[in-house]
C-alpha positions as CSV (number, residue, x, y, z in Angstrom):
1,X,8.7,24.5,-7.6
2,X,8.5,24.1,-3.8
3,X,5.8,22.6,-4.0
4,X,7.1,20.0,-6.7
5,X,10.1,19.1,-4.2
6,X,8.2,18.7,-1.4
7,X,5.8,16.3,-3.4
8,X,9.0,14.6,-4.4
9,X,10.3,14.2,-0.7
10,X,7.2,12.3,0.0
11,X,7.1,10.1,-2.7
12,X,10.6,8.8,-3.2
13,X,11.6,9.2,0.8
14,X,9.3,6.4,1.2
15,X,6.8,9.0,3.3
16,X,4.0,8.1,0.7
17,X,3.9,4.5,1.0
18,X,4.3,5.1,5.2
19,X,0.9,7.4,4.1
20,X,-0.5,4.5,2.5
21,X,0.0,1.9,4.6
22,X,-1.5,4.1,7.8
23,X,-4.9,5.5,5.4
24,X,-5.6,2.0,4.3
25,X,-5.2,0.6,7.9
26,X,-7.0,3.6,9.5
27,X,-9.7,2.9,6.8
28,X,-10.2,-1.0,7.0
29,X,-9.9,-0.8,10.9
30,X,-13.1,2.0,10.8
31,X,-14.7,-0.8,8.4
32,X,-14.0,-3.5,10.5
33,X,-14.7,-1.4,14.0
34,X,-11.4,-2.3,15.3
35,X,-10.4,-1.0,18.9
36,X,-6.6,-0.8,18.4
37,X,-7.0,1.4,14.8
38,X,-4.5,4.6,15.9
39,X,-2.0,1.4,16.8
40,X,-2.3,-0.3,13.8
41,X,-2.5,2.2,11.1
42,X,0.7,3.6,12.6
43,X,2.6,0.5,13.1
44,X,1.6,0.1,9.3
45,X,3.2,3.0,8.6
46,X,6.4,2.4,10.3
47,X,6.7,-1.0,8.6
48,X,5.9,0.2,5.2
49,X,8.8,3.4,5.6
50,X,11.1,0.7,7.3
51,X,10.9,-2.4,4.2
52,X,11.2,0.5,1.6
53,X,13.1,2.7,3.3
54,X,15.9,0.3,2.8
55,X,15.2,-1.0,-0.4
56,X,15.6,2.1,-1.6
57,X,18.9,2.7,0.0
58,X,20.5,-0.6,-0.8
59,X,18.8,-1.5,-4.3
60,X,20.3,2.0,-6.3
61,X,21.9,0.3,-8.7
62,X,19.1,-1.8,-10.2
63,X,16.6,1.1,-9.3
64,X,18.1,3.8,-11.8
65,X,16.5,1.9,-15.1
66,X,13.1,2.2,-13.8
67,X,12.8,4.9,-11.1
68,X,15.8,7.9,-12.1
69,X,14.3,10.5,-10.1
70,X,14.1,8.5,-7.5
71,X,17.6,7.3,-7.5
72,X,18.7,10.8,-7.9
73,X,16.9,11.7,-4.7
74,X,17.7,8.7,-2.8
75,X,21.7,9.5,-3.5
76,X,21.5,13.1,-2.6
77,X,19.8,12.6,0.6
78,X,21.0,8.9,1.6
79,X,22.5,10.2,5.1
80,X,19.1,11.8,6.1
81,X,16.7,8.6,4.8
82,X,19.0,6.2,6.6
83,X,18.2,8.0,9.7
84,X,14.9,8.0,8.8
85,X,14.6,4.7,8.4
86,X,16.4,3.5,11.6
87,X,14.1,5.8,13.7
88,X,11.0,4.3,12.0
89,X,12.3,0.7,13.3
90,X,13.2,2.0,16.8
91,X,9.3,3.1,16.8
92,X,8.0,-0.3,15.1
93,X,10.0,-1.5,18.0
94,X,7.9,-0.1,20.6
95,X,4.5,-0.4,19.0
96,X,5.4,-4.2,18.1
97,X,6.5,-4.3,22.3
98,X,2.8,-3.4,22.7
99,X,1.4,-5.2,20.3
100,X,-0.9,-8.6,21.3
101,X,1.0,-12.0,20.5
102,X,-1.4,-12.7,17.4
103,X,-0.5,-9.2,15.9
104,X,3.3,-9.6,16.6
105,X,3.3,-13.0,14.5
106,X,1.2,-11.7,11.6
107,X,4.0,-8.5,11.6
108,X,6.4,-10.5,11.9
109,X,5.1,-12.9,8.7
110,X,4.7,-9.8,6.5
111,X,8.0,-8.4,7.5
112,X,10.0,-11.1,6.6
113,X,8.6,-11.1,3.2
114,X,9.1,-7.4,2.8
115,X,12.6,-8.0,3.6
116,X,13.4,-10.5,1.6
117,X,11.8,-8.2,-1.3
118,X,15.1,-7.2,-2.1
119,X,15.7,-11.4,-3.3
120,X,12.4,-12.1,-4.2
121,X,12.0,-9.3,-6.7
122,X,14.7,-10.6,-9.1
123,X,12.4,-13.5,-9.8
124,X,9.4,-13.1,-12.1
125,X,7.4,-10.1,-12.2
126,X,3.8,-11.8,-11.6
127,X,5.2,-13.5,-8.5
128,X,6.8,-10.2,-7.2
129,X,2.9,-8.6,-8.2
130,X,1.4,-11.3,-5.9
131,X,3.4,-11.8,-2.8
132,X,4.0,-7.9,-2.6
133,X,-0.1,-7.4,-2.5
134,X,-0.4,-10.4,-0.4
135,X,1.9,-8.2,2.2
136,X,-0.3,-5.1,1.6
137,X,-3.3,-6.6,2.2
138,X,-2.5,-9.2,4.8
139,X,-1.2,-6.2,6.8
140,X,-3.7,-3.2,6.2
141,X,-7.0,-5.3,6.6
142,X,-5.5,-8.4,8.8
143,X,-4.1,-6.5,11.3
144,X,-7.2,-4.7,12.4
145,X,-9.5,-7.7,11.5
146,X,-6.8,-9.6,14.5
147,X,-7.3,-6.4,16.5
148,X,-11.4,-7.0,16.6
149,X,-11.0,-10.6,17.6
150,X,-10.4,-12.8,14.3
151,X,-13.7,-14.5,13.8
152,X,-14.9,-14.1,17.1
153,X,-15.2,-10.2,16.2
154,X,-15.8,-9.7,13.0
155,X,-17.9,-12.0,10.5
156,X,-16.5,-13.5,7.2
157,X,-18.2,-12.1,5.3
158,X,-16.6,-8.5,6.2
159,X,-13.4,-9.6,6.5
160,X,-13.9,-11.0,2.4
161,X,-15.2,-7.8,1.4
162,X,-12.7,-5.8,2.8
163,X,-10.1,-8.2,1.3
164,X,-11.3,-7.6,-2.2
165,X,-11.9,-4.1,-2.2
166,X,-8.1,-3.3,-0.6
167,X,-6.4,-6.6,-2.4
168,X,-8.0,-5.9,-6.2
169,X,-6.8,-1.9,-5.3
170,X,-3.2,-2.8,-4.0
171,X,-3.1,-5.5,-7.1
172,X,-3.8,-3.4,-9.8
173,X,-1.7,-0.9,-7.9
174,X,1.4,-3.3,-8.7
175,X,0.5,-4.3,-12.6
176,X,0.6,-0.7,-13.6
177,X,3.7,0.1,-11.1
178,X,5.4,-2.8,-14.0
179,X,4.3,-0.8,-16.9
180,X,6.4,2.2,-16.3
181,X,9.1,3.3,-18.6
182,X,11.9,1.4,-18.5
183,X,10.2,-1.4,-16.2
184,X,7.5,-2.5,-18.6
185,X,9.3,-5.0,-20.8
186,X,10.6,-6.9,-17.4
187,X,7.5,-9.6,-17.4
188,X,7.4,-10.4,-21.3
189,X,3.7,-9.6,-21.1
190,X,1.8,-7.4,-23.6
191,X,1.1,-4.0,-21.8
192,X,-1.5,-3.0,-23.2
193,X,-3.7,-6.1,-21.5
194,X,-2.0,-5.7,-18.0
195,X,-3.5,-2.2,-18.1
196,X,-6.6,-3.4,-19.2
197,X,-7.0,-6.5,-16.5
198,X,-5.9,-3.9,-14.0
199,X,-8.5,-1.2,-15.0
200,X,-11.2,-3.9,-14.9
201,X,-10.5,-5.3,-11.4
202,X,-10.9,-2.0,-10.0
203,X,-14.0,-1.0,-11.6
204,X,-15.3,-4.3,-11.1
205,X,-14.5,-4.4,-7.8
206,X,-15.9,-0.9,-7.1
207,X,-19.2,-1.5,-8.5
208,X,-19.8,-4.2,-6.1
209,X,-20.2,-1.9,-2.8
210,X,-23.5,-1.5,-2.7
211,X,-23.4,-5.6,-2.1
212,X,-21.4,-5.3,0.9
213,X,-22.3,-5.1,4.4
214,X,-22.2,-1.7,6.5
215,X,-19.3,-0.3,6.7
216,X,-17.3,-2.1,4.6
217,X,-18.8,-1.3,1.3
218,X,-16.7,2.7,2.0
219,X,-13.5,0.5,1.2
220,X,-15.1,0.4,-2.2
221,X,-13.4,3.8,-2.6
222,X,-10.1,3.0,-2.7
223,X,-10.1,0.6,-5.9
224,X,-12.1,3.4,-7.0
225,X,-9.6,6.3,-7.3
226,X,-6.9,3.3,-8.2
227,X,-9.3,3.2,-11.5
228,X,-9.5,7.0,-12.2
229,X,-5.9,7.2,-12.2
230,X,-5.2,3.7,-14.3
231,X,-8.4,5.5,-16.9
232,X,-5.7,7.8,-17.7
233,X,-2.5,6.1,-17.3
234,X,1.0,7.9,-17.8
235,X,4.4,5.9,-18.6
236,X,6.2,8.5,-16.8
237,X,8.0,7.8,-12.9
238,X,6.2,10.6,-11.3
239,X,2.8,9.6,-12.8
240,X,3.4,6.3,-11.4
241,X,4.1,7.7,-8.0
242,X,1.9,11.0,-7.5
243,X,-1.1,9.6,-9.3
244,X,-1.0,5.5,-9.3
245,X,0.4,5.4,-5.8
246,X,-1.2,8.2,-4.4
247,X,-4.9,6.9,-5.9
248,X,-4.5,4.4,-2.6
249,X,-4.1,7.2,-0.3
250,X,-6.9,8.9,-1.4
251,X,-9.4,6.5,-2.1
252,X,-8.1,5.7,1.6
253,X,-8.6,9.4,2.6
254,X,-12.2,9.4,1.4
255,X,-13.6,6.4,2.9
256,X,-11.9,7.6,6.1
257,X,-14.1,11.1,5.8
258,X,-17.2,8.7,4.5
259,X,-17.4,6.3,7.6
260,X,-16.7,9.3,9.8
261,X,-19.3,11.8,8.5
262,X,-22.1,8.4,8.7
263,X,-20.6,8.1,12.4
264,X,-21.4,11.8,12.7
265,X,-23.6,12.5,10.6
């Protein structure tokens, strides 16, 4: 049971997508050799904790239909996860202080869309799918492709690749995140094909590593756990949490240890 609630604390604390955000940074920034990856990955971190740390705190209401267990734990500890929450901003604070100007302003652009998720997600579901892994991805793999140099650094062609593998994972990601119970019939859209198109954008994506260059092609494992867990989807909230969102952490985790044991190795 302990180990239940602390796996609960994590996921509806917003720790696990503050875990998240900092793997797939860590990851795309080893991909993309990027000198400031210990910066990035953990201003990542602190953004992602901030935007739905207080989502979670002011959207209760409107959460309960979809995520009860959540809302359960967000009112019983909503003292504690405000704190939390203001001392993850004090922190993005300082790392944004340090931060070059090209890195503040693509924060900056993410930022205000995460915080303006609380408006934007009333409108239609595929647009809230879109701009929310437009955010993911803009801010795991661009902040670390800014930190090598743009273009100057890194070559297209890596900064594509990387794009796919973390933008089909985070996409897919978001699809089945709609089908859970009690969220499901929000976009009017059969479920049964959303599950499907998500499944085949992973594994399709996936199977294309051994076409991409060097390092990238270890992203290739993070769309690839998002498609074991979607091969066996649940309706179920903590499903959707322990296995659909935490698929991104580790497929993160292991192309961390991949590109590390090749650097070692």
């Amino acid at each position: 049971m302990r180990l239940v609630g602390l796996g609960e604390a994590i996921a509806y604390s917003s720790a696990l997508p503050a875990l998240v955000g900092l793997a797939m940074t860590w990851a795309a920034g080893q991909a993309l050799a990027s000198p400031r990856l210990v910066h990035d990955a953990v201003l990542v971190a602190c953004g992602a904790y901030l935007v739905y740390g207080n989502d979670r705190l002011r959207d209760l209401e409107r959460d309960r239909r979809g995520a009860p267990g959540r809302t359960a734990f967000v009112e019983r500890n909503r003292s504690r996860l405000a704190v939390a929450a203001a001392i993850s901003g004090l922190l993005l604070g300082v790392l944004l202080a340090a931060a070059p100007g090209p890195s503040v302003a693509l924060c900056l652009a993410v930022g205000s869309v995460g915080f303006l998720h609380r408006r934007l997600k009333q409108q239609d579901v595929g647009l809230k799918v879109v701009y929310v892994a437009t955010a993911w991805t803009t801010a795991c793999v661009g902040l670390p492709w800014v930190g090598r140099g743009g273009l100057e650094g890194a070559a297209a062609g890596e900064l594509g690749w990387s794009l796919l593998f973390v933008g089909s994972a985070v996409m897919a990601n978001l699809i089945a995140s709609n089908l859970r119970d009690g969220k499901h019939g929000d976009s009017g859209w059969p479920p049964g094909a959303l599950l499907f198109a998500a499944r085949a954008m992973t594994i399709a994506a996936a199977s294309l590593a051994g076409l991409a260059p060097g390092a990238v092609a270890q992203l290739a494992w993070i769309p690839a756990a998002q498609a074991v867990s979607l091969c066996f989807f649940r309706g179920s909230e903590r499903y959707g949490h322990f296995a659909v969102d935490g698929a991104l952490l580790v497929g993160a985790l292991i192309a961390i240890v991949h590109a590390s044991a090749g650097r070692w190795g």
